[in-house]
ZAGU-890633 format. One record per residue: x, y, z of N, C-alpha, C, O in turn. Coordinates in pm, whole numbers, padded with zeros to 5 digits, always signed. Layout:
XYZXYZXYZXYZ/...
This chain:
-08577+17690+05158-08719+17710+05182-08741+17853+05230-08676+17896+05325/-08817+17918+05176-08925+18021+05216-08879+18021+05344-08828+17921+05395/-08894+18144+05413-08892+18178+05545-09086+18267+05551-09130+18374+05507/-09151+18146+05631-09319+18190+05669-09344+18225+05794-09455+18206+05843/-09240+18281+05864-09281+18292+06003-09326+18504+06022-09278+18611+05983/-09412+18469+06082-09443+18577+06082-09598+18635+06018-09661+18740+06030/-09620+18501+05942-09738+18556+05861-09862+18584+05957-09880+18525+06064/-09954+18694+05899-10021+18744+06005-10137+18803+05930-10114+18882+05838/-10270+18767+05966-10364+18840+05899-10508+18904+05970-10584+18845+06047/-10518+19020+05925-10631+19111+06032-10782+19114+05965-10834+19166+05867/-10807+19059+06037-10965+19007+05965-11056+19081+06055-11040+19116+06172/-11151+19097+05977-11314+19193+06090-11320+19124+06213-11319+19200+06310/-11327+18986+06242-11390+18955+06356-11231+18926+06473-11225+18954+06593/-11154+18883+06412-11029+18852+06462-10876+18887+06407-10858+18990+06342/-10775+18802+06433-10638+18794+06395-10550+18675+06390-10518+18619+06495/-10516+18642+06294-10458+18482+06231-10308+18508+06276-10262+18583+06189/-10210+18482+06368-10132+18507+06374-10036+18349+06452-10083+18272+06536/-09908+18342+06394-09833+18288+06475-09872+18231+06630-09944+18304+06697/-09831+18117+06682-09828+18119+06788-09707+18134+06914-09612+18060+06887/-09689+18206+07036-09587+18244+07070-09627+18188+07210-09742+18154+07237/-09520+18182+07300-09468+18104+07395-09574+18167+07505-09624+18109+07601/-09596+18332+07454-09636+18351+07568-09825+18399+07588-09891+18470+07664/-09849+18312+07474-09947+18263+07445-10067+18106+07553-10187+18089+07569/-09962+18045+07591-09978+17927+07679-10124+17952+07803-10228+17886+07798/-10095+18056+07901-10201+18066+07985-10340+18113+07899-10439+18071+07961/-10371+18172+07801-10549+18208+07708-10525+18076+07618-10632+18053+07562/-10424+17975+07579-10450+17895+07558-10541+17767+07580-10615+17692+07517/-10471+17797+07756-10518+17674+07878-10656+17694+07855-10728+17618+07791/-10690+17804+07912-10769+17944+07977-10871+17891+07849-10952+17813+07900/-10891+17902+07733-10964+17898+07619-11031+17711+07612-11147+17673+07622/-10916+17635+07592-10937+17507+07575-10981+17394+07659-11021+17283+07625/-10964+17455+07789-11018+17381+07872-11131+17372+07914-11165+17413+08025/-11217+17309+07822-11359+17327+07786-11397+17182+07772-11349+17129+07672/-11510+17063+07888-11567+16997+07770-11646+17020+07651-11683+16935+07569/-11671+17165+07651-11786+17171+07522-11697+17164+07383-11728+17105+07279/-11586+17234+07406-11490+17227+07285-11434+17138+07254-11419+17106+07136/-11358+17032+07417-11313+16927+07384-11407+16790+07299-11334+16724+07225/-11491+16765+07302-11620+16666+07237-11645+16666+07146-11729+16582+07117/-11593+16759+07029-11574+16831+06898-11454+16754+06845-11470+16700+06736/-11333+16739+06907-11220+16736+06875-11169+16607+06900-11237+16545+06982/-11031+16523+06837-10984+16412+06837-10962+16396+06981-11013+16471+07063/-10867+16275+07019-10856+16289+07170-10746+16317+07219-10721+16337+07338/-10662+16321+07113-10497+16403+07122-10520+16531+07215-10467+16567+07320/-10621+16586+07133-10666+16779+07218-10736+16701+07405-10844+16653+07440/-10647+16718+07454-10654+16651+07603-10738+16790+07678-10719+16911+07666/-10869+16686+07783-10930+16738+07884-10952+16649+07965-10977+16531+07940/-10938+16732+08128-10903+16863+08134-10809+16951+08051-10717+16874+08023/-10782+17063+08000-10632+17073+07949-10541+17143+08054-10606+17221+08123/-10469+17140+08072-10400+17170+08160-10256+17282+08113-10187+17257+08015/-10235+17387+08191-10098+17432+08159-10008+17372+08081-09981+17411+07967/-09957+17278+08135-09864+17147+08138-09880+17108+07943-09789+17101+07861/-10039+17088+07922-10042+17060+07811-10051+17201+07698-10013+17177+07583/-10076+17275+07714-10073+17407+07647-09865+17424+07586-09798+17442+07484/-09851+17403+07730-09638+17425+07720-09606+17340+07578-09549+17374+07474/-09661+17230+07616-09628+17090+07514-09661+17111+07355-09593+17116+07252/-09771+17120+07382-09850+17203+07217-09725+17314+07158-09644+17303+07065/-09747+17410+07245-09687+17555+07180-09501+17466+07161-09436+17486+07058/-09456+17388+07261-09307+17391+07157-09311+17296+07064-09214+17295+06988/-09408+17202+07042-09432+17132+06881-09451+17188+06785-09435+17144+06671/-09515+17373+06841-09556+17433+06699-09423+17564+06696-09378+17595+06585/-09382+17615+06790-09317+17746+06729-09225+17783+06657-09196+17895+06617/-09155+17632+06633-09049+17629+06537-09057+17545+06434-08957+17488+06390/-09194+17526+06380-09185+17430+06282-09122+17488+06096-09099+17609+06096/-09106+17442+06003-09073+17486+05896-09146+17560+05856-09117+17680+05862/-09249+17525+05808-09331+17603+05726-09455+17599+05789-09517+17494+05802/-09520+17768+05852-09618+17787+05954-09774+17779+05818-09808+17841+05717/-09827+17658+05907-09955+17612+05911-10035+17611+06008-10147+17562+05994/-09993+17665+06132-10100+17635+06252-10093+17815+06322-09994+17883+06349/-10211+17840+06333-10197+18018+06366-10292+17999+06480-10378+17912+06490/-10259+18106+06573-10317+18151+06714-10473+18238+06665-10455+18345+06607/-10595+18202+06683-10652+18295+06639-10707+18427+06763-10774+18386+06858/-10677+18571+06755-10622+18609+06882-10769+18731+06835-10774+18801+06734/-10874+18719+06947-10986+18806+06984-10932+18902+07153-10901+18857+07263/-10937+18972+07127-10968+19103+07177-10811+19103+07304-10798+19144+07419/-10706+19025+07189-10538+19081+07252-10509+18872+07297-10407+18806+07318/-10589+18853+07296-10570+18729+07340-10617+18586+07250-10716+18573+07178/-10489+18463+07288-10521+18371+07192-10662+18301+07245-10669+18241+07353/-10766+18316+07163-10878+18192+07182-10922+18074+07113-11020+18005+07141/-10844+18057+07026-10862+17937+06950-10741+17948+06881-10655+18035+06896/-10740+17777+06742-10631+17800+06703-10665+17727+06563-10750+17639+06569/-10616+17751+06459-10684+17692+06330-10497+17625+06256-10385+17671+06279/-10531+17531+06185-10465+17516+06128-10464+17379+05994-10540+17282+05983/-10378+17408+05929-10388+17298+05800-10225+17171+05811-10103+17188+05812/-10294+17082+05816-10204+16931+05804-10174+16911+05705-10258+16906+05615/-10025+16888+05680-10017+16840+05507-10016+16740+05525-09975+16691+05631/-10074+16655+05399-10035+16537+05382-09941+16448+05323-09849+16526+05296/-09904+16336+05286-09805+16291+05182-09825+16199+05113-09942+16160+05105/-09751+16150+05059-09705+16008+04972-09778+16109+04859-09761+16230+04851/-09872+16020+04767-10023+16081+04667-10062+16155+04693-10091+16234+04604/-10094+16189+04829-10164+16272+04918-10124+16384+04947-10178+16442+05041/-09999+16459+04862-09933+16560+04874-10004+16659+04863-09991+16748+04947/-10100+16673+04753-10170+16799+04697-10285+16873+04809-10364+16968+04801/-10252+16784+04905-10404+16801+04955-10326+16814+05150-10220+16775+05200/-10461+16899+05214-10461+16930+05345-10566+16927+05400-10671+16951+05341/-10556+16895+05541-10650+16878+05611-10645+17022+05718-10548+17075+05773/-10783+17057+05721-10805+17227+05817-10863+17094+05940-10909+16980+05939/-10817+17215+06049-10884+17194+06156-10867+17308+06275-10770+17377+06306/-11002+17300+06330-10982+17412+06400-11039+17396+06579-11015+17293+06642/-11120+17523+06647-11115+17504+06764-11181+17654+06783-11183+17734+06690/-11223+17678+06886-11233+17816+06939-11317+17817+07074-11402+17732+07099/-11280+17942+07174-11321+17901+07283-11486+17938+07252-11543+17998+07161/-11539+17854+07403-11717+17857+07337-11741+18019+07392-11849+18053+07343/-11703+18096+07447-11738+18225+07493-11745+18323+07327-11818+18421+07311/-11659+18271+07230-11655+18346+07128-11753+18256+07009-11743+18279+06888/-11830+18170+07056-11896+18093+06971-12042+18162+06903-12116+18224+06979/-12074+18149+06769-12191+18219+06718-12126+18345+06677-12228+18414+06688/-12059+18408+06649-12008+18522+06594-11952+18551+06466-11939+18667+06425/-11921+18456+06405-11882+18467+06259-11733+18432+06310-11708+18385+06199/-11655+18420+06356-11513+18462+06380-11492+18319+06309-11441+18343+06200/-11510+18178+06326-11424+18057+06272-11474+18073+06114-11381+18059+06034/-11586+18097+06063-11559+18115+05959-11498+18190+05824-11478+18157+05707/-11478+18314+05909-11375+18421+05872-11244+18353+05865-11159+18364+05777/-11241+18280+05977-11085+18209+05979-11033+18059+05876-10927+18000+05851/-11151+18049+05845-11156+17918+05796-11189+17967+05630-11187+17871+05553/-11210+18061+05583-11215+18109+05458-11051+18154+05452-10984+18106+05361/-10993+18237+05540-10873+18295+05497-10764+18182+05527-10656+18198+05470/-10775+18087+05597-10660+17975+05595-10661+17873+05456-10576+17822+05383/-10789+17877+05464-10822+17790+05317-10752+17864+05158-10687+17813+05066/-10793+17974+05178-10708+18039+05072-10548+18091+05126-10490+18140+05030/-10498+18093+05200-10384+18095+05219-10301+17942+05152-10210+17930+05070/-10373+17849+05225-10287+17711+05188-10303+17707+05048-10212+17642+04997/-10410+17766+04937-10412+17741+04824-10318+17774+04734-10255+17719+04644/-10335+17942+04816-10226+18051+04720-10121+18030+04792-10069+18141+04790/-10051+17960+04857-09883+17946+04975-09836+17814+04952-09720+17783+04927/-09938+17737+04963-09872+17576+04938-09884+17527+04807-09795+17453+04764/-09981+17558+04737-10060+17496+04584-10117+17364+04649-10075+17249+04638/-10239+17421+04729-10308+17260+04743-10374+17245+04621-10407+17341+04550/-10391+17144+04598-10526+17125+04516-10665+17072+04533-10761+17042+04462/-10617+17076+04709-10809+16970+04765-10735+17024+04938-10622+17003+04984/-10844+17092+04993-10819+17088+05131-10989+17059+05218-11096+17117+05198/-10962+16970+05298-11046+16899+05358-11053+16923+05534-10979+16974+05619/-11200+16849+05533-11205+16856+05712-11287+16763+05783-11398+16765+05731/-11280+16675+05887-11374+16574+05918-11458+16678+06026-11412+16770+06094/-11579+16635+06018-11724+16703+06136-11768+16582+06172-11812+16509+06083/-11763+16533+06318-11831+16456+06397-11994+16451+06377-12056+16558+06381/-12046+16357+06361-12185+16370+06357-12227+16433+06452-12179+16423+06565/-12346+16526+06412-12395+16627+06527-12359+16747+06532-12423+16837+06586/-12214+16765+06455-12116+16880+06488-12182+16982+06389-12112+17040+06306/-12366+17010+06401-12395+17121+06318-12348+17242+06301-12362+17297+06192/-12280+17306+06413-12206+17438+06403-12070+17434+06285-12029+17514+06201/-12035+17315+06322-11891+17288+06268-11911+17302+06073-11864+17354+05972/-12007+17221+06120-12112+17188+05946-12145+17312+05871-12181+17297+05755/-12140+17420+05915-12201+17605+05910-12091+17631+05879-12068+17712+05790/-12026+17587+05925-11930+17692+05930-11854+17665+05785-11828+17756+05706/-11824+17527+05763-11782+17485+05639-11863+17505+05521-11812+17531+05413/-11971+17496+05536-12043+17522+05418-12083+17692+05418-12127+17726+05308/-12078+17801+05515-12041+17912+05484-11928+17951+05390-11933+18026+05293/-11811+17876+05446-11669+17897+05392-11689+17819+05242-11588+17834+05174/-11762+17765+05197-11725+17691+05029-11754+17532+04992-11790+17474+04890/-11716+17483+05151-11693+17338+05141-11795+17291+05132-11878+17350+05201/-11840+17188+05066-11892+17077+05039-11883+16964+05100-11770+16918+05117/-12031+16869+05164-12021+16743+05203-11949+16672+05045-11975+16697+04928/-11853+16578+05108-11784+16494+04978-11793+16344+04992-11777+16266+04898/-11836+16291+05185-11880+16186+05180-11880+16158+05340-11818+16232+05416/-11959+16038+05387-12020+15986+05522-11887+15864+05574-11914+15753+05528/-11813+15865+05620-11767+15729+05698-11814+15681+05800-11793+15722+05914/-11890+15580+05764-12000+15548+05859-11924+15466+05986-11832+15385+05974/-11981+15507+06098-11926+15434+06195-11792+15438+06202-11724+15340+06230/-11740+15573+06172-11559+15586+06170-11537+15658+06299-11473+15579+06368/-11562+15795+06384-11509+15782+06513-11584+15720+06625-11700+15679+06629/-11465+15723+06739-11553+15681+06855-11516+15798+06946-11396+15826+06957/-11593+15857+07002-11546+15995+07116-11647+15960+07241-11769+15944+07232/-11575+15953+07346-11633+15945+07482-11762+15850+07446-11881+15878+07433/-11669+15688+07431-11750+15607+07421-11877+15576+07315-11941+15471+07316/-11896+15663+07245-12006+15706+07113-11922+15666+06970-11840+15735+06910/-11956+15570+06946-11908+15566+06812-12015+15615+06683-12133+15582+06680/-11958+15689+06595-12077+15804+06522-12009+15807+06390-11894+15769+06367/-12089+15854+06312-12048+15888+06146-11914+16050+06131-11913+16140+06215/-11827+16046+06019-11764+16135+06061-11765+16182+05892-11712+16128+05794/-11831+16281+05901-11864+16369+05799-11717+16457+05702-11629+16516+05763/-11720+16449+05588-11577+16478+05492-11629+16583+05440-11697+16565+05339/-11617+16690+05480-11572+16825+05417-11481+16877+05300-11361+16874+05325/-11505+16910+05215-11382+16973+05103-11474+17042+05025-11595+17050+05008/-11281+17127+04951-11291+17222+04883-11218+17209+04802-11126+17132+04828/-11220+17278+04656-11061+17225+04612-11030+17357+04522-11129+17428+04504/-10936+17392+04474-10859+17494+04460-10917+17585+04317-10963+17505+04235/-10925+17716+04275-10998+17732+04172-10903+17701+04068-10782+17709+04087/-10962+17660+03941-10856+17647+03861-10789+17806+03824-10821+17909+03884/-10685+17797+03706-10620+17937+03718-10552+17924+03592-10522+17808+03567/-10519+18008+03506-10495+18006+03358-10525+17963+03242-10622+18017+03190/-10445+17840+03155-10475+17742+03065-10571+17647+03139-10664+17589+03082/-10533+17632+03313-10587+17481+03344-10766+17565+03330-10847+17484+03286/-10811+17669+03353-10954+17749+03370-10994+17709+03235-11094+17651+03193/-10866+17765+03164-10961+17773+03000-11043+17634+02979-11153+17619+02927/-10963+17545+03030-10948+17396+02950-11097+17318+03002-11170+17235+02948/-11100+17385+03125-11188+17298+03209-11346+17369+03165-11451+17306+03175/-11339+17491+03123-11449+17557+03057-11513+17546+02985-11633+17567+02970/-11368+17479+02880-11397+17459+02706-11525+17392+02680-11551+17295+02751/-11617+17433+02583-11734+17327+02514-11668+17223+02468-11556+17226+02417/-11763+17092+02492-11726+16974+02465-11778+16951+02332-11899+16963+02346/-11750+16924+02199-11833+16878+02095-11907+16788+02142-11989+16732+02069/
């Protein structure tokens, strides 16, 4: 396998980079937010604590093939974006998900990040469908995806429950452009 460590990309508003050990305190420092946490599954623990930042960063710094990047504003990590593969059938396809602290919120920065991860996993992995769930309500979240390309693809009604609220959880996707013969084919006039 490919050796992906290291990949790193410098974008106008931010920087997509690896995450490193010594990353942990603007982690804490960033995430320990209820406004951010209420957005997110309940795995992403609040309060967050040091303790849980340590835990995170050694699940991610040695994984095989880097899908989860530090997104790092002004020297420091404030959020963190990343893509889930999936399996069995479900190979072709990934799930984005992201985060950012609310001090950097309204700025363009997640969608910058969320355009260049999306095409990274396209052109690095060969997805052919990468996806994202938005909590009902989660209008920012909703902007941001449909800035970046994605498309509502469908409603699961009554699928999460977060701090007692059980709510609709909105399916995001995108799927990969076609590229050669498969472009021509899909172009072709139909008699």
């Amino acid at each position: 396998m490919k050796d992906l460590s290291n990949v790193r990309f410098s974008l106008r508003r931010c920087e997509l980079r690896e995450w490193r050990k010594d990353d942990e305190r603007s982690l804490q420092a960033h995430a320990d937010n209820p406004n951010v946490a209420c957005w997110l599954r309940d795995q992403f623990p609040q309060p967050y604590t040091l303790d849980d930042a340590r835990i995170w960063l050694a699940r991610n710094l040695d994984v095989p093939k880097q899908s989860q990047f530090a997104i790092v504003i002004d020297g420091e990590a404030a959020g963190g974006i990343g893509l889930y593969f999936q399996s069995d059938i479900f190979r072709r396809s990934a799930e984005i998900g992201y985060w950012l602290g609310e001090k950097h919120w309204g700025r363009g920065v997640m969608t910058e990040a969320v355009v260049q991860v999306t095409r990274f996993g396209f052109e690095r992995y060969g997805f052919a469908h990468i996806f994202a769930g938005v909590f009902e309500g989660n209008t920012a979240s909703v902007r941001v995806l449909e800035k970046a390309g994605y498309q509502l693809e469908g409603r699961l009604r009554k699928h999460v429950t977060k701090r007692g609220v059980t709510m609709d959880d909105l399916i995001y996707g995108t799927t990969a452009p076609l590229q050669g013969a498969a472009a021509g084919a899909a172009n072709a006039d139909i008699p």
